[in-house]
N, C-alpha and C positions, 0 to 999 in steps of 0.2 A: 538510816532513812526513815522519815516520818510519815506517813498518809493520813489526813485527818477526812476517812473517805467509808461512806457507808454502802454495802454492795447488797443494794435493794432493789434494782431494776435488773431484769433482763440486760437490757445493752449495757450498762456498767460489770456486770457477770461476766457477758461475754468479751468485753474489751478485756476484763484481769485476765480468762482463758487464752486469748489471742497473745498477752504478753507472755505468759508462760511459756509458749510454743505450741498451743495444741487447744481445736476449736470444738473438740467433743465432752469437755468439761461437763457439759447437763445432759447427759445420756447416762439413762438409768444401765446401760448395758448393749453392746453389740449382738446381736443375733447371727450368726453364719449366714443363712439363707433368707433374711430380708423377714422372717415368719413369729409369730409369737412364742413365747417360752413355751407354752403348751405343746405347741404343733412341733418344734422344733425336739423338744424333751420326749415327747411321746408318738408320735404318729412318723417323724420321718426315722430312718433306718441306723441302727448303732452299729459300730466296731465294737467286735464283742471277742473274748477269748477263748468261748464257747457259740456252738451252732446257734444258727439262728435263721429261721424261713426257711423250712425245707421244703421239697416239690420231690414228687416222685416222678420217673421218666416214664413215659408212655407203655414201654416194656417191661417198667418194673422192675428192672436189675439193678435200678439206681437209685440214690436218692442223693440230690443237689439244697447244698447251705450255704450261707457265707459265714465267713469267719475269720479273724485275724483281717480282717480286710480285702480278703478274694472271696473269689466264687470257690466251693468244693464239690463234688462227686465222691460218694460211695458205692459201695454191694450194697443194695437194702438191706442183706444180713447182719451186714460189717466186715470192718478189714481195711485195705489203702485208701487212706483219702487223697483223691489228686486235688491239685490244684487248678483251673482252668483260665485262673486270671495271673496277675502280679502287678507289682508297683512299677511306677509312682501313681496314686489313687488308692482310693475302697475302692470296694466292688460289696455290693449287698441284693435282697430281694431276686434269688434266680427265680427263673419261669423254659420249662423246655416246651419246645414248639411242640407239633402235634407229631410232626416223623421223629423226634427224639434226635435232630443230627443239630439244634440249634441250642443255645439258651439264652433267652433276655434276661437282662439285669439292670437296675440301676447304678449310676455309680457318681464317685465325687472325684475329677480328676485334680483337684486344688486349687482351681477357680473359684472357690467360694460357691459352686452352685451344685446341682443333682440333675442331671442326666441319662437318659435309658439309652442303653448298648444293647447288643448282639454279643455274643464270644458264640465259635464252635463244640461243640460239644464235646470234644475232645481236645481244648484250649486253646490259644491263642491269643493276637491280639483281638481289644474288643472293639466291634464298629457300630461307630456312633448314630445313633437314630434321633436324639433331636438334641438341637444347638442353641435355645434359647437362652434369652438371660434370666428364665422363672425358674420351681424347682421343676423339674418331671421327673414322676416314681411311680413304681407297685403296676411293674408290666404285666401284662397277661393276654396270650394269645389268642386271636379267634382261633374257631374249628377248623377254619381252610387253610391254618398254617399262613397264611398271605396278608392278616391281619394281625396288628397289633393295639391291646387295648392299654390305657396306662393315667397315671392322671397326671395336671398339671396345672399351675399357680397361674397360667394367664387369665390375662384382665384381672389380678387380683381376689381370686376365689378358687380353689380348687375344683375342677371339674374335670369330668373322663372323657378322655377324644379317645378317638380311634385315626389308626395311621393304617392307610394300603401302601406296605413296603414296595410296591413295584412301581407305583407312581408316587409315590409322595405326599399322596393326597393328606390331609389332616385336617378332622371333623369335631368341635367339640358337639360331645351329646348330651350332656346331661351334668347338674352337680353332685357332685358326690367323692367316694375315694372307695379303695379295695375291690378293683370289679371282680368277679368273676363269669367267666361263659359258660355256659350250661354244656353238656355232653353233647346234643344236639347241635349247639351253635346256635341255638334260637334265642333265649333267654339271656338276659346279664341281672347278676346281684351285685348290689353294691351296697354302702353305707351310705346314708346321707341324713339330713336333720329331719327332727320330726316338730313341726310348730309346737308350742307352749311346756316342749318338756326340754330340758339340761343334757347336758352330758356330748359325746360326737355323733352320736344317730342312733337312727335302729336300721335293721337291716331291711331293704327294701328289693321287687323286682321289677324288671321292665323289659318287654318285647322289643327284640330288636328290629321287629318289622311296623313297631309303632304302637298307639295305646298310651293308657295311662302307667302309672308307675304303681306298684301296689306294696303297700306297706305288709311284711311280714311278722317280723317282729321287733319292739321296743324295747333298750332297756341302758342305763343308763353309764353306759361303755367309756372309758376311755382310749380312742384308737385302737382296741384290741380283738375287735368282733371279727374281722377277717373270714367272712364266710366262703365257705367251700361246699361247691356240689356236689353231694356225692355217687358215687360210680352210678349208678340207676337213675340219676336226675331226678328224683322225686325226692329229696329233704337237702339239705346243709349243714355243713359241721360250722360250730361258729364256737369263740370264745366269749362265754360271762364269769363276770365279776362279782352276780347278784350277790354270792353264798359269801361275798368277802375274798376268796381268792380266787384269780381267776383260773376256769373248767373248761375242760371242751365238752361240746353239747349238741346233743343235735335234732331237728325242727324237719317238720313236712315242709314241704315246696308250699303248703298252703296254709302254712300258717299252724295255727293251734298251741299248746306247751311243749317246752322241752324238754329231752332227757338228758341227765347227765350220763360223760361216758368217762369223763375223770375225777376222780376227788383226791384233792393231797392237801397236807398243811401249808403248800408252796402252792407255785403259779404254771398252769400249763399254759403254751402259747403257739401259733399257728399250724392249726390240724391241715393236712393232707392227706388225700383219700388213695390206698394204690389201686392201679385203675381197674383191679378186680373186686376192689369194697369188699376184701376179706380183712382187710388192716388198714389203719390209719398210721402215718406219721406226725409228730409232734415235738414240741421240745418243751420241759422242764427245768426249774431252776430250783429243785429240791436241794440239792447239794450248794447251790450260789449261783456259779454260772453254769450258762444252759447245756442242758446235754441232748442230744438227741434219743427218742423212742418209737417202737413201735407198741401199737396197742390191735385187738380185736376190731374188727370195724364196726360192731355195732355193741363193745359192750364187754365184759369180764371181769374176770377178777383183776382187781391189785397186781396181783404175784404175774397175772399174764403180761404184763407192761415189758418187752424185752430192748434191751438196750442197743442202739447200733454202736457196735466198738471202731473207735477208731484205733485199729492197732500199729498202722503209720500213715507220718504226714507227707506227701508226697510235695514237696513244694515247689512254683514254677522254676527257681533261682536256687544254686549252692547257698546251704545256711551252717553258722556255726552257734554259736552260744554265748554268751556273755554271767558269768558267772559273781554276782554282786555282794556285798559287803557293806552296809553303813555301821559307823561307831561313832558311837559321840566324845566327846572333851576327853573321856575319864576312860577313853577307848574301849568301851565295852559297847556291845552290838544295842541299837536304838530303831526305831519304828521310824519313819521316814518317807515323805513324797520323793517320787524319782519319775525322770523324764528320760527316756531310750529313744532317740532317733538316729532312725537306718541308713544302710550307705543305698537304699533303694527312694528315700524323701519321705518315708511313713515310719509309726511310730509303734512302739508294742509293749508289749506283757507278759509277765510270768505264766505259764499252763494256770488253769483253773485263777486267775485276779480278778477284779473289776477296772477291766480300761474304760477311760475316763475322758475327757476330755472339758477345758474350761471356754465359756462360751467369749469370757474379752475378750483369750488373746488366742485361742484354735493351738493350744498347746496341751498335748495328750500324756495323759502318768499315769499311776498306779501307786498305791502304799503301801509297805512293805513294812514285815515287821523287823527286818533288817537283814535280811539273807533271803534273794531273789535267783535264780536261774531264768534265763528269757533267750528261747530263740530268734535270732534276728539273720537275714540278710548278709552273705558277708560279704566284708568291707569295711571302709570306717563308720566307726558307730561311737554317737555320741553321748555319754551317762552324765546326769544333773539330779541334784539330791537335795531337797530342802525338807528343812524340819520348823513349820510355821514363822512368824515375824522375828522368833530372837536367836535364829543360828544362819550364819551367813551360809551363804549358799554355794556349795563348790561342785567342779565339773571335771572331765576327765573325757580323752578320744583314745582309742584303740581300733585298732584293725583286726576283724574276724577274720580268720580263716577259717575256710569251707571246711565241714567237720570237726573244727577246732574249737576248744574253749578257752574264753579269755579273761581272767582272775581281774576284777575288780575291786579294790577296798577305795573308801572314802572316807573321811573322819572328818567329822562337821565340828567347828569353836561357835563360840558363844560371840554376837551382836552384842548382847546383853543379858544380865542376869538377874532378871528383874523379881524372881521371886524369892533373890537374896536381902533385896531391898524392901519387902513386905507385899509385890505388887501379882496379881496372879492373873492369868488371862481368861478369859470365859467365851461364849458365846451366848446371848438370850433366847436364841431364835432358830431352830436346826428343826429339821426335818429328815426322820430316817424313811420311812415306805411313804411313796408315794408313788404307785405303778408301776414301779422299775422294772424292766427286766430280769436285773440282777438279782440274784437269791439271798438281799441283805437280813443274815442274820447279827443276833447281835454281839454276837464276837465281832462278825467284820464290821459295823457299825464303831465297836468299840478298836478297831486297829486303827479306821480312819482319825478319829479324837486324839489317839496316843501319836500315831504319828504326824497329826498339826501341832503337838506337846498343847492344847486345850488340856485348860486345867480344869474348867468345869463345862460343863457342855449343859443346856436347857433342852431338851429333845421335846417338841410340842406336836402333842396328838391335836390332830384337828379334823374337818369337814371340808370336804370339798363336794358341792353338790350335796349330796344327800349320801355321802359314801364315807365312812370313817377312814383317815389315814394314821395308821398307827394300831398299835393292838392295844384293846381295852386294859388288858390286866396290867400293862409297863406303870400304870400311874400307880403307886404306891407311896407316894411319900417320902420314901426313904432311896438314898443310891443306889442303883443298878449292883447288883451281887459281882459284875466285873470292876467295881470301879475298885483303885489305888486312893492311898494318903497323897498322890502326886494326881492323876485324873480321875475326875468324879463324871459317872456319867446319871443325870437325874431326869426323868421326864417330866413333864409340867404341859399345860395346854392354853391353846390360842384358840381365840372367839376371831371368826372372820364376818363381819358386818359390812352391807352395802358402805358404812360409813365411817370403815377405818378398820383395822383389827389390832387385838389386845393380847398379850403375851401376863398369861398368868404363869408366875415363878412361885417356887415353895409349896405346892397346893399338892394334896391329898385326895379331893375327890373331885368329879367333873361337875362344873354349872354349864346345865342345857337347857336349851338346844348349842348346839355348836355355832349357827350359822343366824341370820338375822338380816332382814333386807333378800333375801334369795327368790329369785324369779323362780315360777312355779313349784313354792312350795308354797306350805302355810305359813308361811313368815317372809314373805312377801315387802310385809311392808318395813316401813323406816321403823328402826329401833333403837333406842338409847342402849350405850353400855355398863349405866352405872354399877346398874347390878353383878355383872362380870369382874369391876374390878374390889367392889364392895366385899363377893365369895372368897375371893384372894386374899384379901386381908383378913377376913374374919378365920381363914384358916392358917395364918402366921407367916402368909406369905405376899406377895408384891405381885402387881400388875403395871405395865407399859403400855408404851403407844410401839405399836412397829411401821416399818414403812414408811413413814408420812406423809415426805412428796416428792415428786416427781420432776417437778419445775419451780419455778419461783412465785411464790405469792403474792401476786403484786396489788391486786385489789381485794377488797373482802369476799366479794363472791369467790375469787380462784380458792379461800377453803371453805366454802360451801360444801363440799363430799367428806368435810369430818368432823367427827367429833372432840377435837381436840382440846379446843379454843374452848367447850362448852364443859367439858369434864375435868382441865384442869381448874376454871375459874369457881368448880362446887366443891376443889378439893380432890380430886379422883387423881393418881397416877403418880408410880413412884420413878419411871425414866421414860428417855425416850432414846431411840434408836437413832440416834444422827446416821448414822452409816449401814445399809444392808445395802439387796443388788436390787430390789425393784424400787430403790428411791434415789432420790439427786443428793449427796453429803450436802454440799455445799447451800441446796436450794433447802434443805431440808434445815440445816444450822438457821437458815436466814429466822424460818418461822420460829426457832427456837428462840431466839433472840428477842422478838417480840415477846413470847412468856416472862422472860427474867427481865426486860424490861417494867412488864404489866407489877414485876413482886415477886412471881411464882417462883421457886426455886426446885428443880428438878434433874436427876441426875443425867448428864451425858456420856448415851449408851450406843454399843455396835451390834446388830444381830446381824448373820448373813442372808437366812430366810433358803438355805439352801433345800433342794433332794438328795439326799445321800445316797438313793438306789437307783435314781437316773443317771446315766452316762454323759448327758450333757450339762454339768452345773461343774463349777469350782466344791472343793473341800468345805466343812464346818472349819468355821474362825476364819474365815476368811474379811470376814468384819468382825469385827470381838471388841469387849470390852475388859479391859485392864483395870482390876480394883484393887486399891490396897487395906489390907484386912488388917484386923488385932487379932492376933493367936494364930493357931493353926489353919492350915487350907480346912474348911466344910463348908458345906451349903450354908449354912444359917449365916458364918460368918461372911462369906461372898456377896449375899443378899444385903445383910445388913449394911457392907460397904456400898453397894449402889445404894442404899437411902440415905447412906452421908454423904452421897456424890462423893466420896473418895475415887474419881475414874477418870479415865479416858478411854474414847474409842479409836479402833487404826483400823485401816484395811495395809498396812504394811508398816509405816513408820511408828516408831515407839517415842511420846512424847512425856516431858516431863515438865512440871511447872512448881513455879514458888513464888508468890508475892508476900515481900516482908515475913520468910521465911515459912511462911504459910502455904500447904499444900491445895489441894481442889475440897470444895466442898467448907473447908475453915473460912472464918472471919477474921479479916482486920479490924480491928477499932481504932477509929481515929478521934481525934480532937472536932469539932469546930472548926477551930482556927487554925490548925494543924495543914503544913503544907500542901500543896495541891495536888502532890504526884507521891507515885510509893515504886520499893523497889523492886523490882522482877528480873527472876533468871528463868531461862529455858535450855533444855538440850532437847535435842533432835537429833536420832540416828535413824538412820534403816538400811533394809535389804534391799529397796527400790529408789530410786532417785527421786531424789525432794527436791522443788522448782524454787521455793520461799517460806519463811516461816513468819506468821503474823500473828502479832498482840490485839488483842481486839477488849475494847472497853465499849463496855451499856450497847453494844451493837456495829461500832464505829472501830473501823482497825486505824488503830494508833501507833504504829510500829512493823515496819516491812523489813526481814533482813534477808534479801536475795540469796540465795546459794552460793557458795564457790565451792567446797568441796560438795557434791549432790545426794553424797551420804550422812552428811553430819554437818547441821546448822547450830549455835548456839546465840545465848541473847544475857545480857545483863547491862542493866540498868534502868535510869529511874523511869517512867511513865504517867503520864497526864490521867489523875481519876478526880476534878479537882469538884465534883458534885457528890464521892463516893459513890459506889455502886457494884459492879462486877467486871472480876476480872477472865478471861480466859485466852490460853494459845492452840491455833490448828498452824499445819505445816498442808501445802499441797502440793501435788506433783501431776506429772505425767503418767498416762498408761504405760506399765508395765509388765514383763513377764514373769515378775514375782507377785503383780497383784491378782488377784480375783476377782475382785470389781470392776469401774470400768477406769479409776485413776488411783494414786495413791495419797491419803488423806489422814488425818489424826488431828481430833478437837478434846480438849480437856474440858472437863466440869469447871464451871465456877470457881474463884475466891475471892469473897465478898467482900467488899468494903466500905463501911458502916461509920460513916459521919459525923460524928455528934449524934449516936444513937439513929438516924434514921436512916431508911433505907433509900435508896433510890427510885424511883418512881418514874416514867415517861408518859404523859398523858396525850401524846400522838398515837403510843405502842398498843395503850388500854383503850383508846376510843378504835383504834383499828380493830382490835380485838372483839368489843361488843358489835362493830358491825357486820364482823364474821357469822359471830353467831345468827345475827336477826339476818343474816344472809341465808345460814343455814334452816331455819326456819320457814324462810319465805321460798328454798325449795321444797321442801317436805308437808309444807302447810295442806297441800291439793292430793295428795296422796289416796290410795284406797285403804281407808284406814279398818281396822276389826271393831272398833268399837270405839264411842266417842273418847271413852275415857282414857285408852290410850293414845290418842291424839291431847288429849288438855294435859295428863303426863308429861309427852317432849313439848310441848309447846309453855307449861310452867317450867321444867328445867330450863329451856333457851330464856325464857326471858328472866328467871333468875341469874341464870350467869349472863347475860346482857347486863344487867341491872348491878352486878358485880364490878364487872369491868368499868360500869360510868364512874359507881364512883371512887373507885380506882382514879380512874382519869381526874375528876373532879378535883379529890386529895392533891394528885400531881399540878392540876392546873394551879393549887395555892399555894406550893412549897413556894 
């Protein structure tokens, strides 16, 4: 079948989505809770394999956490942990009442939303205390026991009501999150924004008998400040991040500096006071994931930090074991993603993993470096084991018995072996710390890479806010001392600008500032990147474009927010990221198209743009780019193949192409008067279902061939280039449970085809382009600029590459 059909609008996008079967094709990504990646990654509550939120009970014999997904009780000392919740649900964030016979919790019953319950104190089932369709979380009792404080997403803004459990009453009072009650009952703290500075708030207080709200203190937090009053109501224990990792700390009731009461190379996180303010509780992720401690309540040594041991788990439900095994082809033991779900509807982890969860499809793993033990539930229980886009994916059900354990092996074959064929997988774009909970160091950083089998992994230190994510010393230039001749792990760093950000690869030392365009700092204003990608080259390495868009470019203003149009027309940029999670494949291919129309010739790349230490994101490589190199796997040679555009990128399918035997990135040369079509084969496999696989020439797809098997499409034959120009194939699909994205997708680089010596040209492509730019200009023109002369700077870049693009156009309008 032929389409001679160019998919440039919105409605023609969305009618090819509706043919496929499925109308979420331009979503950059589902969210669980309706919330932003931010909020959802960091502020709402994780299944962890380790404690997390403890509260100490009124009496102090206790201390309550969740974990695995229920609620738990300890001895403050240590020893049985009970369970007080069970599945089907989490259960997270406990809070005991003020008699100690209650405990609020939030919870997720698998509705898609967050919920605050009640359980007994000595467990049970949990009763439900609000039924909305927003989130509600981070309960916290009044003093009278008869109130309930908590916050919640209605109207669209997170703010803290208060519920009278005997009438039902519910009051929103104020914006904010995290409250706490003062010892009295009189006072609430909470978090909430502080006008012209970044970050989730600072910590604030406010009478509950009225008044104004009174800022305590500021500082530029992510969700983690969680202040607590402590036993005397006169200060709070809070968590900062100032020092780089986050401390717990603690602040007068009125304000002033604070003291630190923890310092570790790791992260402490939600202090609890017992209610004689001789000790704090806490939890740490020094070892990875979190473990529970106590500490001095105002202070000590190091050495006094004593551990609460869980010496047994008391679970609500008979549990047996499931005892794992992954091998690859050649049967020896392999690193591997694996999915465990229970005969209870929830999902789990080995003691001490990082559970995980992907935000497309709400399906929970762990990676394994190929031999797991995992308490579960007994009953039947489900194991699923994949090893990135090129080992098919196999499964296996067994039934637990209570106390028993059940010998799993699984041996994964090869989809494909693509770097028998020359071709090796990467990612441009990976992010290891970025707030996590989880104690990612970089072993487990590096377990994640080996078992996506990423062969080369881009790990980018970057800025968020005004806060570095990543450790300064990883940039060295050279492989990570874990990496193999089979996975290389390399750091490299991204510039994130109001007006796009830049993924520098190969680079050895940092160009700063990090950030550019950032509200309340001193860089503020709009900024060019040329320089950013200018440092990369001069250091032998390469820069990109990540991200792109979001939706479809339809008029020149829609890329007015980047510098794309503007940097590649002065030369700047060695790829670009068709495929990560915070952009559209498809919308984003569209604008690419328009460059290789304009002339530009740049390679076609996948970064995922993941967190590797948050619990809400999919794996690295989840979008990846496939390059075929000369010689051995190393970085220099990786690189160098994305600047020949020898690639392609997938978020699942593996694609391959050849016109007139020609791979991506080569030239054909034609005659003149040399027929008007050339010949092309394709294969398409994958792990995920592919909808159709299409040929697309100078922008326009020339060639449809619908699926039938939905694993494997293939194509040969001739195709219409009869102006010369470019060639390339993507395949697309449906959301799957093998993607990480939000569908499954795979577009090749280029192969050019070259006319009687000339190139192809679209002087639609290049006049649309120049008006991009003079778009981009004529937003940023009114700006608060620092000084004239960097305003006549980007305002001489835009109109050079405007002036580029005419006459580009102009050329094309004479061919």
């Amino acid at each position: 079948m032929t389409e001679n059909r160019t998919y440039r609008t919105r409605g023609a996008l969305l009618a090819a989505a509706a043919l496929a079967g499925f109308a979420a094709l331009v979503s950059a990504g589902p969210n669980r809770y309706g919330h932003s990646d931010r909020v959802e990654r960091h502020m709402l509550p994780a299944v962890s394999t380790g404690p997390q939120d403890p509260a100490w009970s009124p009496d102090a014999q206790w201390i309550a956490f969740s974990m695995r997904g229920d609620i738990w009780k300890v001895p403050a000392a240590g020893g049985v942990a009970i369970a007080l919740t069970q599945g089907p649900g989490y259960h997270f964030e406990p809070a005991w009442s003020p008699d100690g016979q209650r405990v609020a919790l939030s919870f997720d019953a698998g509705d898609g939303n967050l919920d605050v319950g009640i359980v007994d104190a000595d467990g049970g089932a949990v009763q439900r205390v609000t039924t909305g369709a927003q989130v509600d979380v981070q309960p916290e009792w009044g003093a009278d026991g008869h109130t309930l404080y908590y916050v919640s997403a209605q109207g669209g803004r997170f703010r803290i009501h208060r519920r009278d459990l005997a009438t039902g009453a519910d009051t929103a009072l104020l914006n904010g999150i995290q409250p706490a009650v003062s010892p009295d009952g009189s006072t609430l703290a909470y978090v909430a924004s502080v006008r012209g500075h970044s970050g989730s708030g600072g910590l604030w207080v406010q009478e509950l008998a009225g008044g104004e709200p009174r800022l305590v203190r500021y500082e530029e937090t992510e969700y983690r400040m969680k202040p607590q009053w402590t036993a005397d109501g006169k200060g709070f224990l809070y968590v900062s991040d100032e020092s780089g990792e986050h401390e717990v700390r603690i602040i007068a009731a009125d304000g002033g500096n604070p003291t630190i009461l923890t310092a570790d190379a790791r992260d402490e996180f939600s202090p609890t006071p017992s209610p004689d303010g001789t000790r704090f509780a806490f939890v740490s992720n020094r070892t990875g994931p979190t473990e529970l401690y106590t500490a001095p309540g105002y202070g000590g040594r190091h050495s006094a930090w004593e551990p609460v041991q869980l010496a047994e788990r008391r679970a609500g439900q008979p549990t047996g074991r499931v005892r794992l095994r992954v091998l690859g082809p050649a049967g020896t033991v392999v690193p591997a993603r694996v999915y465990i779900d229970a005969s209870d509807g929830r999902s789990y982890s080995p003691e001490g993993g990082f559970h995980r969860v992907m935000a497309a499809t709400e399906r929970h793993y762990f990676h394994t470096w190929g031999e797991s033990e995992v308490v579960v539930p007994a009953g039947r229980t489900r194991i699923e084991v994949l090893r990135g886009h090129e080992y098919r994916p196999v499964a296996a059900e067994v039934t637990v018995a209570a106390g028993g354990i059940e010998a799993v092996t699984l041996r994964l074959e090869r989809l494909l072996d693509l770097p028998a064929l020359g071709w090796y997988s990467g990612d441009t774009h990976v992010h290891d710390l970025h707030q996590g909970r989880f104690g990612l160091d970089h072993e487990a950083f590096y377990l994640q890479l080996t078992a996506e089998d990423l062969h080369l992994t881009n790990a980018l230190i970057h800025m968020d806010g005004t806060r570095i994510m990543g450790r300064w010393d990883d940039l060295t230039g050279e492989p990570h001392p874990l990496s193999t001749d089979d996975h290389i792990l390399q750091y490299a760093q991204e510039y994130r600008g109001s007006l796009g950000h830049i993924a520098s690869l190969g680079v050895d030392e940092f160009f700063l500032p990090f950030t550019g365009g950032a509200g309340s700092t001193a860089y503020a204003q709009p900024t060019l990147d040329l320089g950013y990608i200018d440092a990369a080259r001069e250091q032998g390495g390469i820069a990109g474009f990540v991200h792109p868009f979001t939706s479809i470019v339809e008029e020149p203003g829609d890329a007015a927010n980047s510098l794309i149009a503007l940097d590649v027309a002065l030369g700047r940029g060695d790829f670009y990221d068709i495929g990560a999670l915070f952009s559209d494949e498809i919308a984003s291919a569209e604008f690419y198209y328009r460059l290789l129309n304009a002339g530009f010739r740049i390679a076609a790349t996948g970064g995922t743009d993941n967190f590797s230490d948050v619990w809400r994101d999919p794996p690295p490589g989840s979008d990846r780019t496939y390059v075929q190199i000369t010689g051995p796997l190393t970085v220099q040679n990786w690189l160098d193949g994305v600047v020949a555009q020898r690639t392609f990128m997938s978020t699942g399918p593996l694609l391959l192409l050849e016109v007139e035997g020609r791979s991506p990135g080569e030239e054909v040369a034609v005659a003149a008067n040399a027929a008007g079509s050339v010949e092309v084969e394709v294969t398409a496999v994958s792990i995920a279902p592919m909808d159709r696989l299409e040929i697309v020439v100078n922008g326009d797809v020339v060639e449809t061939v619908e699926s039938r098997d939905s694993l494997r499409i293939e194509f040969s034959g001739s195709v219409p280039v009869p102006a010369g120009g470019w060639v390339v194939a993507r395949v697309i699909g449906p959301p799957s449970k093998y993607v990480g994205d939000s569908y499954a997708y795979a577009h090749t680089s280029p192969v050019y085809v070259v006319r009687g010596g000339a190139g192809f040209v679209s002087a639609e492509d290049a006049t649309f382009l120049a008006a991009s730019v003079d778009a981009l200009w004529a937003r940023v023109e009114d700006s608060e600029w620092r000084t004239d002369a960097e305003r006549d700077a980007f305002r001489a870049a835009a109109e050079e590459a405007a002036a580029v693009y005419r006459g580009i156009a102009a050329r094309g309008s004479s061919q």
